[in-house]
N, C-alpha and C positions, 0 to 999 in steps of 0.2 A: 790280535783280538781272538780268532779262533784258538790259537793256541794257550788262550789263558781258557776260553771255554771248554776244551779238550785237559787242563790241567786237572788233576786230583785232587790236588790241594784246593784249588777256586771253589771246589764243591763240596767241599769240609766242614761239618756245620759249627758258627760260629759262635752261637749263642747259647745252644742248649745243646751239645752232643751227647750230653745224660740220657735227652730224653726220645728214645730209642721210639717211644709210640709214635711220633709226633709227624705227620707228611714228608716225604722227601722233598716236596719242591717249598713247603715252607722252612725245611732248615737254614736254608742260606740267608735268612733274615729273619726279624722280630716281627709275627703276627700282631694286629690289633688287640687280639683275645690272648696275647701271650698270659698272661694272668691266671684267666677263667680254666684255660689246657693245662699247665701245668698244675691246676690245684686240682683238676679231673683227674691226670694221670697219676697224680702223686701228691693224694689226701696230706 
């Protein structure tokens, strides 16, 4: 368990690694507002 938390890969973001603005700790999942962010970050 720690060791998957400690892995590089576990923390890779999987949804949008494009979008470089976007929180570190919401990478590792799909926000609520994923929508409304990415049409902010990128009209």
């Amino acid at each position: 368990m720690l060791n998957n938390m400690l892995n590089k890969d576990w923390w890779k973001p999987r949804y949008y690694p494009e979008d470089i603005y976007e929180p570190y700790h919401q990478r590792a999942g799909v926000p609520w507002d994923y929508g409304l962010r990415k049409r902010k970050f990128f009209p």
